[in-house]
C-alpha positions in Angstrom: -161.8 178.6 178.9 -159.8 178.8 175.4 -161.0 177.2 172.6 -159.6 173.9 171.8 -159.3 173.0 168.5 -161.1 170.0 167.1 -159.0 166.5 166.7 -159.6 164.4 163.5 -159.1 160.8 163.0 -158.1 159.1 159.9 -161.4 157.5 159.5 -162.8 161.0 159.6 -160.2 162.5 157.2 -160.6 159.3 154.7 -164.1 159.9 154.3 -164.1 163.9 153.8 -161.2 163.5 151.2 -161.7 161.8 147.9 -159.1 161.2 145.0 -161.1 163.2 142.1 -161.7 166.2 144.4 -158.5 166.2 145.5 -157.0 166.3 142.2 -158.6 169.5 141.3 -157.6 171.2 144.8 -153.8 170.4 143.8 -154.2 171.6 140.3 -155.9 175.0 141.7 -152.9 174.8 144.3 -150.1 174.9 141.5 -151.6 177.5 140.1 -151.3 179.4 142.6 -148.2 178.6 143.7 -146.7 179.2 139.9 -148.6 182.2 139.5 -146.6 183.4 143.2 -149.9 183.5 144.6 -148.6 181.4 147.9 -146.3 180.8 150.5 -144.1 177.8 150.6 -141.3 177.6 152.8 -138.2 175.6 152.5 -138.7 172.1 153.4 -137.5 170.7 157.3 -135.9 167.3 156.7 -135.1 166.0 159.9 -133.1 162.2 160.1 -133.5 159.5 162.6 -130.3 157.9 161.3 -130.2 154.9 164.0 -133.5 154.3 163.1 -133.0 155.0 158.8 -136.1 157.3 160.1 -136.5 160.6 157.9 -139.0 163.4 158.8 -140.5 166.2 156.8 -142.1 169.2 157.9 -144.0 171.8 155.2 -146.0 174.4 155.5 -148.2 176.0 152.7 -150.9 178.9 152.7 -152.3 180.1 149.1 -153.2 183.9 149.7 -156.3 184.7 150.5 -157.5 181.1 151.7 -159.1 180.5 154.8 -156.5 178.4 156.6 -152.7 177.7 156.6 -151.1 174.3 157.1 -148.4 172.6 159.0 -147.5 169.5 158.0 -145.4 166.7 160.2 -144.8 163.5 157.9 -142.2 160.3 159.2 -141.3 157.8 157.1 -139.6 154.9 159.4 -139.2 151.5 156.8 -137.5 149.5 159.8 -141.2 149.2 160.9 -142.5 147.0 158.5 -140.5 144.0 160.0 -142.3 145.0 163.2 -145.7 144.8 161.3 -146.4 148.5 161.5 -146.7 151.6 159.0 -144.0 152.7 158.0 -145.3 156.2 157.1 -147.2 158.4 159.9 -147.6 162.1 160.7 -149.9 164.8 161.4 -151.3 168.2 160.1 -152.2 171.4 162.1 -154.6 173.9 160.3 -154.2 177.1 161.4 -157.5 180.2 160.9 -155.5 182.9 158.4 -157.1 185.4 160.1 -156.1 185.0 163.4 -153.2 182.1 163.4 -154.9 180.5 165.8 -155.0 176.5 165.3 -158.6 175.6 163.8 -158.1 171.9 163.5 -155.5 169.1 164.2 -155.8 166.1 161.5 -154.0 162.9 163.2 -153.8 161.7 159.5 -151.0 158.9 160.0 -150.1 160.2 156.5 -153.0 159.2 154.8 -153.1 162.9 153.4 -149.9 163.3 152.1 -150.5 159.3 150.4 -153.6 161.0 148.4 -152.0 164.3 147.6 -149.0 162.7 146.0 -151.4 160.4 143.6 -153.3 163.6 143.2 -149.9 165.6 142.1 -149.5 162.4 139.4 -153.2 162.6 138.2 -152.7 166.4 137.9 -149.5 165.5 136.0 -150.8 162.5 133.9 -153.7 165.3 133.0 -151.5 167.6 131.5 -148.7 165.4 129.9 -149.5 161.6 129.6 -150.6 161.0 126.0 -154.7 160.7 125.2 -154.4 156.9 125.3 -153.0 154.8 127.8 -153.1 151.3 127.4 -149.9 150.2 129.6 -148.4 151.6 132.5 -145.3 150.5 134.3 -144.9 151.2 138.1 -141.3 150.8 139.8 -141.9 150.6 143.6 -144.2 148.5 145.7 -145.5 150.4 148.7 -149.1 151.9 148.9 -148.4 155.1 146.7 -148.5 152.6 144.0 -152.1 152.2 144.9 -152.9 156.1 144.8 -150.7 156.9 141.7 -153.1 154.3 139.6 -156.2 155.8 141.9 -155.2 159.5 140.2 -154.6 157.6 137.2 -157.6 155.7 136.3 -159.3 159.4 136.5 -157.0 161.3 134.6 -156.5 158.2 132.1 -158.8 156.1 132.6 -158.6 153.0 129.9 -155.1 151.5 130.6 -155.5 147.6 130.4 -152.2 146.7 131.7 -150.0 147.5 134.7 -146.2 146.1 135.0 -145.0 146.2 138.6 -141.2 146.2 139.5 -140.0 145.8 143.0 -136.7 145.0 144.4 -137.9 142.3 146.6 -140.3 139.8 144.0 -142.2 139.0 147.2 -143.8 142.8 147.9 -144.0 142.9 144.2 -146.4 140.2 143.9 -148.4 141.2 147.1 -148.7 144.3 145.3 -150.3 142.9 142.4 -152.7 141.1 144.5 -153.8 144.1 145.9 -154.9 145.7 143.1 -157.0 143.1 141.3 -160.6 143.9 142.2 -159.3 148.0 143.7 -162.6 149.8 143.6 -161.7 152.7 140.8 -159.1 151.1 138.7 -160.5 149.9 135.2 -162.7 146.6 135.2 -160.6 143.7 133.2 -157.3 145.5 134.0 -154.1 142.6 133.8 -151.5 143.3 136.9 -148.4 141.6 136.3 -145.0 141.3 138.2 -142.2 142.3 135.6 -138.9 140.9 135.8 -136.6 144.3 135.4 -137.2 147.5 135.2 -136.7 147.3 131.5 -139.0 144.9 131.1 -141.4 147.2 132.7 -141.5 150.3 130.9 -141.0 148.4 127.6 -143.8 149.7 125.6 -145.3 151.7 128.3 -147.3 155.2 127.6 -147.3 155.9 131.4 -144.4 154.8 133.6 -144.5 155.3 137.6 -141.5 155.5 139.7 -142.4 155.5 143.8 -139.8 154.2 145.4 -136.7 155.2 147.9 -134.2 155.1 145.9 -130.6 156.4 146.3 -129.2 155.4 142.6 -130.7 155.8 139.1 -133.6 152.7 138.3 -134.8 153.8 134.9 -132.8 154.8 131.8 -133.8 156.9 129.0 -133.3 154.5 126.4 -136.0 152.1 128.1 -138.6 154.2 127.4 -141.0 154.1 124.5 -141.7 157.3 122.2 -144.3 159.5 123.6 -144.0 157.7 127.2 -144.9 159.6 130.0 -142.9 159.4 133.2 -144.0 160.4 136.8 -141.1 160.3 139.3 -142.4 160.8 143.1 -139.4 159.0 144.8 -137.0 162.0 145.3 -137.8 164.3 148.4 -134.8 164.5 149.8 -131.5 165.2 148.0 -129.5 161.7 148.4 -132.9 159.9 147.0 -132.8 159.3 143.1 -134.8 157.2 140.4 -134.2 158.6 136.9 -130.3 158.9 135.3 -129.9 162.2 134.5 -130.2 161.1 130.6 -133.9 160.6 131.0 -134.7 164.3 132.2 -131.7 165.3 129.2 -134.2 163.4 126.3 -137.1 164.8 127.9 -139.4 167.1 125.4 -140.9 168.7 128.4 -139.3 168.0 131.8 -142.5 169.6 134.3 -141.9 170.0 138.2 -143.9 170.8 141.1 -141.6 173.6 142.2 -138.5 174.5 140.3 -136.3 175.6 142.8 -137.4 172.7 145.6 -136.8 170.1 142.7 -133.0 172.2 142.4 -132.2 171.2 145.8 -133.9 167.7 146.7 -135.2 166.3 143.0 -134.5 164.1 140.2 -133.4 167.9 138.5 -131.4 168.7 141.7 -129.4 165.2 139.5 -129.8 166.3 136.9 -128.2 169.7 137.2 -125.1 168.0 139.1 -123.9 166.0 136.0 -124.6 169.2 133.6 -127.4 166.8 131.6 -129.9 169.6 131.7 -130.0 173.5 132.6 -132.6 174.5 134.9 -134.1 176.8 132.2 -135.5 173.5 130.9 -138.0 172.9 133.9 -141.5 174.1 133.7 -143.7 174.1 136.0 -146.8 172.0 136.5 -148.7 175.2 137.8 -147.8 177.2 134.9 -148.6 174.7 132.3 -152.1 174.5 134.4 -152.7 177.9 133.7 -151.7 177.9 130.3 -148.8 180.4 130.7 -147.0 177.3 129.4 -147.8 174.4 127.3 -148.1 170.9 128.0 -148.2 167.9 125.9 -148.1 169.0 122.0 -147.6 165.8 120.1 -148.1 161.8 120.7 -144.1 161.3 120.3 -143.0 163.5 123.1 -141.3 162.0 126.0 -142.4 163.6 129.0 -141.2 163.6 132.5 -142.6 165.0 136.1 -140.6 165.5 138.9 -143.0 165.5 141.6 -141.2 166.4 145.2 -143.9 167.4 146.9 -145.2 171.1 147.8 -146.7 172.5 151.1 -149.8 173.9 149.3 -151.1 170.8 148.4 -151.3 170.4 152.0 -153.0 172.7 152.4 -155.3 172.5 149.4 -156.1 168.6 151.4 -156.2 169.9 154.3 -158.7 172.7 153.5 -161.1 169.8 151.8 -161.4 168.1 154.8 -162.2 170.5 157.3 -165.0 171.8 154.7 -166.1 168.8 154.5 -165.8 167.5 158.1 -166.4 170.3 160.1 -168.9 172.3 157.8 -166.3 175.5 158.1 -167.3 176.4 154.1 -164.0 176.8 151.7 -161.6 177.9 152.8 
């Protein structure tokens, strides 16, 4: 009889993934991707228009690694009237050695949730300033939750978080659920802002997770030596920054330079001539200091995060270590 690989739950995957371990997996994962040390192919978007459902498919494998990753990840937001997730998918880890599938992790997205807050703590890391007393997050959904989970870890003394939503409602929902979030910083003030303005106002660290199509924040919002971390734009109609903001940037930083090209807030950026694409670093070769990050308190930074398939598989790898005893892989 052939070997059938073993099927993970979520509850298994939450507890063999944590936020500070997987924040050093996607750090070691840029690396390696900047460094051309990994495979990373183009990114499947397939839409369920009648249903404003979107689907991404990404693979990743960082050479020499035990496994290789296939990642299937829906985003449907018509299901939230229906009182279910919006966000679902699935991963397939595949042995290197033999391609043979090694593990199936029925995730319902909780993976690529912590990866993405990983990517922003990796980011904040490198580029936020030393101290972080306020930090401004546009969007409402749970990634919100994450992006402050990488946060309080990479920057952990903030005291106050501004939260901007389209609908005032979620916004304030939002806020609830964060008071008392085990992780965050003891004391910390969550407040609903009014305007995007109003939220970045003064703001070392600024957020933006949302699903966007036009420009939310404007460079002349942002404070001196403000940090921003833009996760919104995965696909190539989806946009949060104007194109000014990545044009003042001291050091614009992406996951992947030529995926941001095509689906980021650079692919924008690049379209109204406010920036050449020689201007992008990479967060993997800032990581391993082929390329500098933060130099001074007064820089305005930016990160445009889009998402890369080895920090799949960096995830991925963590939890069948951890749950199935297979060693690193």
């Amino acid at each position: 009889m052939e070997h059938q690989p073993p099927v993970l739950g979520e509850e298994e995957i939450r507890a063999a993934l944590d936020m500070a371990s997987c924040i050093e997996a996607c750090q070691a994962a840029f690396r390696a991707y900047s460094a051309g040390r990994a495979a990373t192919p183009a990114v499947i978007h397939l839409d369920v228009s009648e249903r404003e459902g979107e689907v991404h498919i990404k693979a990743g494998y960082v050479y020499g690694a035990r496994h290789f990753t296939l990642k299937v990840a829906s985003s449907f937001p018509r299901n939230a009237a229906l009182g279910r997730p919006t966000s679902d998918g699935m991963l397939v880890v595949f042995d290197a050695e033999t391609g043979a599938p090694a593990a199936v992790l029925l995730d319902h997205g909780f993976v690529t949730d912590l990866r993405t807050g990983a990517a922003g703590g990796v980011a904040a890391r490198w580029l936020a300033s030393r101290t972080v007393t306020t930090v401004a997050v546009i969007g409402t959904g749970a990634q919100v939750r994450y992006q402050l989970d990488a946060l309080a870890l990479a920057r952990p003394g903030f005291s106050r978080v501004r939260v901007w939503g389209r609908n005032p409602e979620h916004a304030l929902a939002c806020v609830e659920s964060l008071r008392g979030r085990p992780g965050l910083p003891p004391g910390c003030d969550y407040v609903v802002a009014a305007s995007v303005r109003e939220a970045v106002a003064g703001a070392e660290v600024v957020i933006t997770c949302t699903a966007s199509h036009e420009p939310l924040l404007q460079a002349e919002w942002l404070a001196p030596g403000a940090h921003v971390t833009a996760v919104g734009a995965d696909s190539p109609e989806k946009q949060e920054l104007a194109p000014d903001v990545l044009a003042r940037a001291d050091l614009l930083a992406v996951d992947s330079r030529e995926q941001c090209a095509r689906l980021g807030e650079l692919h924008h950026a690049l379209a109204a001539g406010a920036v050449n694409a020689s201007k992008a670093v990479e967060l993997g070769e800032i990581v391993a200091g082929a390329k500098p990050g933060r130099t001074g308190p007064a820089q305005l930074t930016v990160c445009d995060l889009t998402g890369v398939g080895v920090q799949d598989a960096a995830a991925a790898s963590l939890v069948v270590a951890k749950a199935l005893g297979s060693g690193p892989s």
